[in-house]
PDB file with SEQRES, HELIX, SHEET and CRYST1 records, atoms N, CA, C and O in Angstrom:
SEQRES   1 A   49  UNK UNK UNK UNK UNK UNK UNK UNK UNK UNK UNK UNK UNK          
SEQRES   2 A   49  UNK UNK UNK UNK UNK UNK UNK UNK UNK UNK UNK UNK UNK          
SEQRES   3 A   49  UNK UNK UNK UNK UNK UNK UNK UNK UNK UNK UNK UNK UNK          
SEQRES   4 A   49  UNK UNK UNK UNK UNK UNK UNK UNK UNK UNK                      
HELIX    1 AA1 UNK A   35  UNK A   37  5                                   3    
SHEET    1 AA1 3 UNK A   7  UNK A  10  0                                        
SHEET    2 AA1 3 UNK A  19  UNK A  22 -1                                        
SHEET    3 AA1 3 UNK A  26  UNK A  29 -1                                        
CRYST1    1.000    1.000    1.000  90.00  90.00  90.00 P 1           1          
ATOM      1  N   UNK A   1     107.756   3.021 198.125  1.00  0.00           N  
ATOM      2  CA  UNK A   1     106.600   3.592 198.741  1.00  0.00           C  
ATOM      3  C   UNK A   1     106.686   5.113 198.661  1.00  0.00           C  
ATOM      4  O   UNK A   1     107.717   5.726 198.939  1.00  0.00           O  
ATOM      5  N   UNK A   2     105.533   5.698 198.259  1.00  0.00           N  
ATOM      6  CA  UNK A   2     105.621   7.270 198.137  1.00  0.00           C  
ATOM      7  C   UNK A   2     105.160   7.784 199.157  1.00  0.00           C  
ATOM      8  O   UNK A   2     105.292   9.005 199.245  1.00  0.00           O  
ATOM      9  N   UNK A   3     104.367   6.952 200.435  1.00  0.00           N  
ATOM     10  CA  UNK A   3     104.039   7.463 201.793  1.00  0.00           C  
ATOM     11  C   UNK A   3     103.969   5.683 203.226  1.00  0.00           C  
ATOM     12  O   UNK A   3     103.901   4.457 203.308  1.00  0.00           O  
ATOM     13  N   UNK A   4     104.053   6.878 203.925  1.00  0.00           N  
ATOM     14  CA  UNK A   4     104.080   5.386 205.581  1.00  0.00           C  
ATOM     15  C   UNK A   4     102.794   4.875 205.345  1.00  0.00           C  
ATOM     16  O   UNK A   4     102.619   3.659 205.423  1.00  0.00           O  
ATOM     17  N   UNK A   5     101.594   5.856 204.984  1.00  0.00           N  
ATOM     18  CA  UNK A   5     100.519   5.745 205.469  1.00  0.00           C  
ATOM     19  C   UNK A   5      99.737   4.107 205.216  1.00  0.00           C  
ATOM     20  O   UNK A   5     100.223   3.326 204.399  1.00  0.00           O  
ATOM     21  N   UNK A   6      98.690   3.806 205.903  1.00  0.00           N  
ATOM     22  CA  UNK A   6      98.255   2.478 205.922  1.00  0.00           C  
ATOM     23  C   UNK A   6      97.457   2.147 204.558  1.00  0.00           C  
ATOM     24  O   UNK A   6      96.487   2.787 204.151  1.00  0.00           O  
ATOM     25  N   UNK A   7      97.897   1.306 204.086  1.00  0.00           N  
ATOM     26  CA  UNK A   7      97.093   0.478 202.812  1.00  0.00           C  
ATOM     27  C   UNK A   7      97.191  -0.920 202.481  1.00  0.00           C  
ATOM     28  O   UNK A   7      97.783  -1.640 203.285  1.00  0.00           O  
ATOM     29  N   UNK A   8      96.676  -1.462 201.354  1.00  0.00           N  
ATOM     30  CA  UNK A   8      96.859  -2.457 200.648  1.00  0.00           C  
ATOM     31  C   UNK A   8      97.514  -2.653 199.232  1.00  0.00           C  
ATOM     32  O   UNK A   8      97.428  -1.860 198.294  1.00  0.00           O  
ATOM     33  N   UNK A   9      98.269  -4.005 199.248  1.00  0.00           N  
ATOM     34  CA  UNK A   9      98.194  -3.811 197.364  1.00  0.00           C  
ATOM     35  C   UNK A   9      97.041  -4.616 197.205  1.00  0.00           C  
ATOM     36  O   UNK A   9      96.360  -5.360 197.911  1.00  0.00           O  
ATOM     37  N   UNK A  10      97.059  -4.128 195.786  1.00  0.00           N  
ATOM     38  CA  UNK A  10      95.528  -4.519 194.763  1.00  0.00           C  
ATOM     39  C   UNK A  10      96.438  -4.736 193.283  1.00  0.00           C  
ATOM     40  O   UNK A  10      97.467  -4.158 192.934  1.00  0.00           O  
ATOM     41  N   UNK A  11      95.809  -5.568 192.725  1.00  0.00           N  
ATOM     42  CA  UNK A  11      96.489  -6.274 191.107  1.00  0.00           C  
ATOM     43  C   UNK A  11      96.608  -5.159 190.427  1.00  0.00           C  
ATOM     44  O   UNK A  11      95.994  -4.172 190.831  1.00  0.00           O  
ATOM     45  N   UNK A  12      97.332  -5.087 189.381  1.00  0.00           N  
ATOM     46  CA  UNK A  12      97.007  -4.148 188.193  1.00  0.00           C  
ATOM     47  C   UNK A  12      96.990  -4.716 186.944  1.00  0.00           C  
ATOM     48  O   UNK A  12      97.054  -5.922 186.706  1.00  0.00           O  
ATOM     49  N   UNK A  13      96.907  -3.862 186.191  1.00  0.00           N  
ATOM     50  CA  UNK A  13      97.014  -4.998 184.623  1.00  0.00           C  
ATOM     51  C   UNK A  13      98.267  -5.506 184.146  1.00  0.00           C  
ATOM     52  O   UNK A  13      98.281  -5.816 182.955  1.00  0.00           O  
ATOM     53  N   UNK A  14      99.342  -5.664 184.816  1.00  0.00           N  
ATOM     54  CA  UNK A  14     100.841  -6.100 184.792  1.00  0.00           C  
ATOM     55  C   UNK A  14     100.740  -7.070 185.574  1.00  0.00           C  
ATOM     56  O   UNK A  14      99.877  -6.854 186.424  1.00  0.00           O  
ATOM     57  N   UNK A  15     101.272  -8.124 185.681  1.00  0.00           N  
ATOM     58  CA  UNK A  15     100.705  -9.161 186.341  1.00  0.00           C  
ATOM     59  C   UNK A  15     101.930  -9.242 187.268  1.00  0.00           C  
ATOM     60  O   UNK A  15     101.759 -10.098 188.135  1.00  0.00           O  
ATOM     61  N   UNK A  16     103.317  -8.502 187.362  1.00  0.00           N  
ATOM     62  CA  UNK A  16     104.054  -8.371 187.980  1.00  0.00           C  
ATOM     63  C   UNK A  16     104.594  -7.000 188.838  1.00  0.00           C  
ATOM     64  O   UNK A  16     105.729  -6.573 189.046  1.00  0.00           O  
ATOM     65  N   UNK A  17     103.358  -6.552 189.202  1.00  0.00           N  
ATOM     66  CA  UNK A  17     103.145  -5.521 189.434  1.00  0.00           C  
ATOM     67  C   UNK A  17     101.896  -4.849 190.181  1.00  0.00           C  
ATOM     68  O   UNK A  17     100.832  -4.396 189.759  1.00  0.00           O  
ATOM     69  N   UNK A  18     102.345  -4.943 191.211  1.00  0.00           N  
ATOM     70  CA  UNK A  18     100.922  -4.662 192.474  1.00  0.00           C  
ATOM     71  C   UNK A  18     100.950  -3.162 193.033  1.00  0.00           C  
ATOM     72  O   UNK A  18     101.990  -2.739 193.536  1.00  0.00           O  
ATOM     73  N   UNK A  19     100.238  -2.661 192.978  1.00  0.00           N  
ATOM     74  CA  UNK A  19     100.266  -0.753 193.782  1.00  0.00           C  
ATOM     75  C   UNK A  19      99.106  -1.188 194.969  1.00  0.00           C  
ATOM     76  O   UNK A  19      98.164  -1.976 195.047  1.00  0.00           O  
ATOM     77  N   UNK A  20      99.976   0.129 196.100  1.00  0.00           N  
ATOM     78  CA  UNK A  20      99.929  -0.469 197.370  1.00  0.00           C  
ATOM     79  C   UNK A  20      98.621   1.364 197.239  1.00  0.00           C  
ATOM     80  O   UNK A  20      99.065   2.403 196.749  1.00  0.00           O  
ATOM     81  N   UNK A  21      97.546   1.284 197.641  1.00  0.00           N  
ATOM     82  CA  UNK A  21      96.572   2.226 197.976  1.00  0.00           C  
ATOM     83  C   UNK A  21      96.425   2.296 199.022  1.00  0.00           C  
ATOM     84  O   UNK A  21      96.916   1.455 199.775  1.00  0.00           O  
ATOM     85  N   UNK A  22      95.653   3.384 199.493  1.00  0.00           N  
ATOM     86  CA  UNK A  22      95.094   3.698 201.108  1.00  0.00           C  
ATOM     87  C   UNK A  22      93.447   3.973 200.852  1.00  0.00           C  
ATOM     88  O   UNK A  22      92.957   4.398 199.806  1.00  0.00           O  
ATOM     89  N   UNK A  23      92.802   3.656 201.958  1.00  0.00           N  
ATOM     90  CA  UNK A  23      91.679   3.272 202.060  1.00  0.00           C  
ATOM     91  C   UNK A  23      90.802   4.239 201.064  1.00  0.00           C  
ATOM     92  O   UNK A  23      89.667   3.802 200.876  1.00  0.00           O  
ATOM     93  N   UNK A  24      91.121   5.511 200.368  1.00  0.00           N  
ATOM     94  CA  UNK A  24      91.013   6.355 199.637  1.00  0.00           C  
ATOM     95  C   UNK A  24      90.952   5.681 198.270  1.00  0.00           C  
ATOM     96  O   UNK A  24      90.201   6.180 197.431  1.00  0.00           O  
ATOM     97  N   UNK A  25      91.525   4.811 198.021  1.00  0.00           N  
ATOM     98  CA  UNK A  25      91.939   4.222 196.487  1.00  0.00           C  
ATOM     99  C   UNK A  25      93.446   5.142 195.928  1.00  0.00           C  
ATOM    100  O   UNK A  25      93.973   4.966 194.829  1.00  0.00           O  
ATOM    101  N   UNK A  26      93.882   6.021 196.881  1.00  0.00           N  
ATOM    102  CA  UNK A  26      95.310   6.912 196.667  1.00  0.00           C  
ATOM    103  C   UNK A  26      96.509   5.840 196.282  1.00  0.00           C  
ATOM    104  O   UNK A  26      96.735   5.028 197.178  1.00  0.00           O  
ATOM    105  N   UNK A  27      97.388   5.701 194.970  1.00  0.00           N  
ATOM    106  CA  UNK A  27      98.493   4.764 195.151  1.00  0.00           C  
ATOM    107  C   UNK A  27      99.222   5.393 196.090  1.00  0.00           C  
ATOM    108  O   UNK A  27      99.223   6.620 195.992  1.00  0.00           O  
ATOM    109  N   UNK A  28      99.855   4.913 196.989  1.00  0.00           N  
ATOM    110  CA  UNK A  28     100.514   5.396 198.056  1.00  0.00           C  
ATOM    111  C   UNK A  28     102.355   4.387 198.021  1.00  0.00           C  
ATOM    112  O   UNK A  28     103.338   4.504 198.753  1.00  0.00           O  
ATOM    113  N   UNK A  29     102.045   3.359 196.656  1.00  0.00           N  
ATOM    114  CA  UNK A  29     103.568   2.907 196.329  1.00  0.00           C  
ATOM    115  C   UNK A  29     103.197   1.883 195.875  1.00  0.00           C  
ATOM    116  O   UNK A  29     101.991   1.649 195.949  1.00  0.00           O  
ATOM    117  N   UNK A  30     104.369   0.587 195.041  1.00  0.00           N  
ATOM    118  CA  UNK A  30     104.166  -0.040 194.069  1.00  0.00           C  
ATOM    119  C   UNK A  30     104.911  -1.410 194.685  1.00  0.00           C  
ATOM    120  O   UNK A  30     105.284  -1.259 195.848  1.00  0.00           O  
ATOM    121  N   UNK A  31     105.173  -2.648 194.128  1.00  0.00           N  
ATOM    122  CA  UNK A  31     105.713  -3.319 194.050  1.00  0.00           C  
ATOM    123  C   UNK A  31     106.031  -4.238 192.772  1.00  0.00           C  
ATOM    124  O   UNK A  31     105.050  -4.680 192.174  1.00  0.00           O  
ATOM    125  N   UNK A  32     107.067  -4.503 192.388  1.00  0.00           N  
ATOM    126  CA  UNK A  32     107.467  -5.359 191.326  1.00  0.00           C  
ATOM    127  C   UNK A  32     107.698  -6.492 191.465  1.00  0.00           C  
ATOM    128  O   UNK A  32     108.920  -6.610 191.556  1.00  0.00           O  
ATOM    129  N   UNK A  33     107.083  -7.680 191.554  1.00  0.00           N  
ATOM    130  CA  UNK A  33     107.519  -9.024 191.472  1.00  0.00           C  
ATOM    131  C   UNK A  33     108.572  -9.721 190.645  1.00  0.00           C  
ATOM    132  O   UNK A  33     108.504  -9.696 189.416  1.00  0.00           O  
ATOM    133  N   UNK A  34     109.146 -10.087 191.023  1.00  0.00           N  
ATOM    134  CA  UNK A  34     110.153 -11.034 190.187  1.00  0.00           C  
ATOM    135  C   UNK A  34     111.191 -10.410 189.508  1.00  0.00           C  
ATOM    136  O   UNK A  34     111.793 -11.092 188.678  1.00  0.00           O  
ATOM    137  N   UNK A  35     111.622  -8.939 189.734  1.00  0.00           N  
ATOM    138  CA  UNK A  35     111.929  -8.063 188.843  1.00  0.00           C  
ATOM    139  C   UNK A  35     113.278  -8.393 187.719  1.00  0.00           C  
ATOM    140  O   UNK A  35     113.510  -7.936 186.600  1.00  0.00           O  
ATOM    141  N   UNK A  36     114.350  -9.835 188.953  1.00  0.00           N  
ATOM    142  CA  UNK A  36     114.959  -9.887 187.933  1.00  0.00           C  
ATOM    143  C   UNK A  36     114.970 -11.075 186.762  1.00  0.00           C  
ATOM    144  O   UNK A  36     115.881 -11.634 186.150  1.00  0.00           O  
ATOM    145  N   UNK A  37     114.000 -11.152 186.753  1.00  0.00           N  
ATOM    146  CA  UNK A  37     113.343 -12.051 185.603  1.00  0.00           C  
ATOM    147  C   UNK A  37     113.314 -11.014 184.303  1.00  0.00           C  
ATOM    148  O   UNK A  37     113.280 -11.488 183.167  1.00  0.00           O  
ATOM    149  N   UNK A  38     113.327  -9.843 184.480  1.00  0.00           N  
ATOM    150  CA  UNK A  38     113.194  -8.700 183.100  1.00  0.00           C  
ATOM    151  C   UNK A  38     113.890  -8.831 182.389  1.00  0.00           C  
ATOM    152  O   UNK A  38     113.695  -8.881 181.174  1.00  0.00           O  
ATOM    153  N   UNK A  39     115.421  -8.968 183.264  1.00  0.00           N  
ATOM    154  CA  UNK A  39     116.881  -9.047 182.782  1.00  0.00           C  
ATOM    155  C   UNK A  39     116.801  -8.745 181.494  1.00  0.00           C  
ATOM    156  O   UNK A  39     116.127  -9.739 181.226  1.00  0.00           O  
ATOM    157  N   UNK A  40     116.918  -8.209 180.453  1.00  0.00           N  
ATOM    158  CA  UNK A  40     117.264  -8.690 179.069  1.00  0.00           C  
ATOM    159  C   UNK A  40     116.141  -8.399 178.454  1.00  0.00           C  
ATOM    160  O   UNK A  40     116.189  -8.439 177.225  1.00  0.00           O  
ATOM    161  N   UNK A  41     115.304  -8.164 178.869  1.00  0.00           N  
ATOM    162  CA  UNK A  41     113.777  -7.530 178.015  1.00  0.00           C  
ATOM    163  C   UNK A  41     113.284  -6.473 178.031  1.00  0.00           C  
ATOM    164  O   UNK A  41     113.876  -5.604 178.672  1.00  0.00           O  
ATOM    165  N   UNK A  42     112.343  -6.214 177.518  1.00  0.00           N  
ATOM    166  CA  UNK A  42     111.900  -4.534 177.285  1.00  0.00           C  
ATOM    167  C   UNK A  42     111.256  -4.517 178.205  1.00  0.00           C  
ATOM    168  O   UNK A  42     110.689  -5.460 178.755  1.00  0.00           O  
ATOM    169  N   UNK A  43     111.284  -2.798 178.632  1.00  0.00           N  
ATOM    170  CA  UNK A  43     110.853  -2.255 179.673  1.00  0.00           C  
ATOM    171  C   UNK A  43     109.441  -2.503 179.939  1.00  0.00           C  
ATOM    172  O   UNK A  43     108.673  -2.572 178.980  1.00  0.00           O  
ATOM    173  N   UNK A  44     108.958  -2.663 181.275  1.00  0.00           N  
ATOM    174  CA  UNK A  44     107.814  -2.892 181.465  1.00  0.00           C  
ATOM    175  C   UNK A  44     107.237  -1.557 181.906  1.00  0.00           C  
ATOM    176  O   UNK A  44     107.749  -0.836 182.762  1.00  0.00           O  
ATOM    177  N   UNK A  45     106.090  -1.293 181.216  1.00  0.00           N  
ATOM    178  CA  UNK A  45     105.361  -0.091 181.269  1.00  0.00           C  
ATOM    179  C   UNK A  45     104.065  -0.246 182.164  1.00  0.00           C  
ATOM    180  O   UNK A  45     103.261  -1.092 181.774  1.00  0.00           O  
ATOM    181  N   UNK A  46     103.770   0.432 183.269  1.00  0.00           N  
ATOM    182  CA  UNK A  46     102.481  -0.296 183.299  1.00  0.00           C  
ATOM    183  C   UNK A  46     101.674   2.025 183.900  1.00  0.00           C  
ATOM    184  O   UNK A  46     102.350   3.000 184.228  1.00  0.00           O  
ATOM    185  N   UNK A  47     100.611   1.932 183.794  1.00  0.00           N  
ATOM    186  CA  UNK A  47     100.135   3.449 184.227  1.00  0.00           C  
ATOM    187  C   UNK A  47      99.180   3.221 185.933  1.00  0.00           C  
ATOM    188  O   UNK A  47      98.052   2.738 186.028  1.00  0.00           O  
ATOM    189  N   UNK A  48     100.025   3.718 187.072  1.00  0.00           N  
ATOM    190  CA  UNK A  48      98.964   3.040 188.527  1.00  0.00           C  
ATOM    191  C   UNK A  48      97.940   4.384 188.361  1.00  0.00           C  
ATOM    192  O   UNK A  48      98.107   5.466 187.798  1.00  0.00           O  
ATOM    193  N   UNK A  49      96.957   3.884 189.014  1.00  0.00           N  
ATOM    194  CA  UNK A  49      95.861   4.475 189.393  1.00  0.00           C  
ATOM    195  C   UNK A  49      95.550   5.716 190.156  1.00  0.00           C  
ATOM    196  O   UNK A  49      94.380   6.032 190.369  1.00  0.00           O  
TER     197      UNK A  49                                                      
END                                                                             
């Protein structure tokens, strides 16, 4: 999280990969699902909003 402040996550085009906004549409922090499922694969790139 890059701040306390109050938000939601919303999808992104990574399907393992949700950014948490504030009522602004501001990313305010990210989350990675499943992350160690990557293990062994190329980096996942994704650009938040």
């Amino acid at each position: 999280m890059f701040s306390d402040a109050r938000g939601y996550f919303r999808e992104t085009a990574q399907e393992q990969v949700m950014e948490k906004v504030d009522e602004k549409g501001t990313v305010i922090g990210f989350s990675v699902l499943h992350a160690s499922t990557f293990r062994g694969q190329k980096p996942v790139e994704i650009t938040l909003s």
